[in-house]
N, C-alpha and C positions, 0 to 999 in steps of 0.2 A: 355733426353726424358723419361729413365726408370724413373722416379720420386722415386718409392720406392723402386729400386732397388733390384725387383722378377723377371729380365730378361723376364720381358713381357712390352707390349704398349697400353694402353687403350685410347679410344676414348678421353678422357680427358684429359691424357699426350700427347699427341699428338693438342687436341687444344691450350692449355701451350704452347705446341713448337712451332707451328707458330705465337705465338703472341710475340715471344722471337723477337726483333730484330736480335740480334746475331745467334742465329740460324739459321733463316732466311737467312742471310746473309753469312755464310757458305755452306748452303744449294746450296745459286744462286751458293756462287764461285766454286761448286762442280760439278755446269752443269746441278743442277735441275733444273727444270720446276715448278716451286715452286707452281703459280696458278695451275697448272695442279693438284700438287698433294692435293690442300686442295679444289679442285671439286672433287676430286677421296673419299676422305675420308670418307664421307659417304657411297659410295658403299663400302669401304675397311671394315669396321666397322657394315656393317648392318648386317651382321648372326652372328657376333662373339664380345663379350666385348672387347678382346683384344686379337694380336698378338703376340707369341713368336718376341723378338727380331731380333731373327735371319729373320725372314721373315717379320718385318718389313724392316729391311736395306734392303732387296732383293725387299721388292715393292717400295721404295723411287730410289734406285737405276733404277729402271725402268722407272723412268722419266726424266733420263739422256736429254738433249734435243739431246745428240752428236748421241743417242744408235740408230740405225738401226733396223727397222722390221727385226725379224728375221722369220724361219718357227714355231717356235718354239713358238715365240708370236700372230701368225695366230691362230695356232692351242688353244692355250690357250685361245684367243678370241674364237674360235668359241663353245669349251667348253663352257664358261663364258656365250655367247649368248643364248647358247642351254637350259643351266641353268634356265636362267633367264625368260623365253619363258616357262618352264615347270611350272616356279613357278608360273607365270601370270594366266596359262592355269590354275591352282590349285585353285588360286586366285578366277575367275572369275566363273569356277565350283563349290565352295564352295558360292559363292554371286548370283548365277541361282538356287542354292537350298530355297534359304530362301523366 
């Protein structure tokens, strides 16, 4: 996935990788949700060029299909939602001015 091997993942290497069969395929035998994760990518990729490595494994891992709600992923939901709600609100304040 690092393609240039700077221990980071950009949107780019990351579409590389799922168009890898093998990959792919690794991926399923690991328990990911593999659709899940290449709908996710976009939101994973939209404020940032690329992810340190490390927390790319930690978002792919999080689409274990085995992994359990935890409170922990409530809670980072409801951060993420809150987020996302203030940017909208930001959004649509900034498009009522013009």
């Amino acid at each position: 996935t690092d393609e240039n091997h700077d221990q980071t993942v950009t949107a780019v290497e990351f579409a590389h990788m799922i168009q890898n069969p093998e990959a792919v395929r690794k991926l399923y035998e690991g328990g990911v949700n593999v659709l899940a994760l290449v709908d996710y990518a976009d939101f994973v990729f939209r404020d940032t060029a690329e992810l340190s490595l490390e927390d790319f494994v930690e978002t792919v891992l999080q689409f274990r299909g085995q992994s359990p709600a935890t409170v922990k992923d409530v809670v980072d939901l409801r951060v993420c939602v809150s987020k996302e709600i203030a940017r909208v609100d930001k959004t649509v304040a900034a498009a009522s001015k013009q």
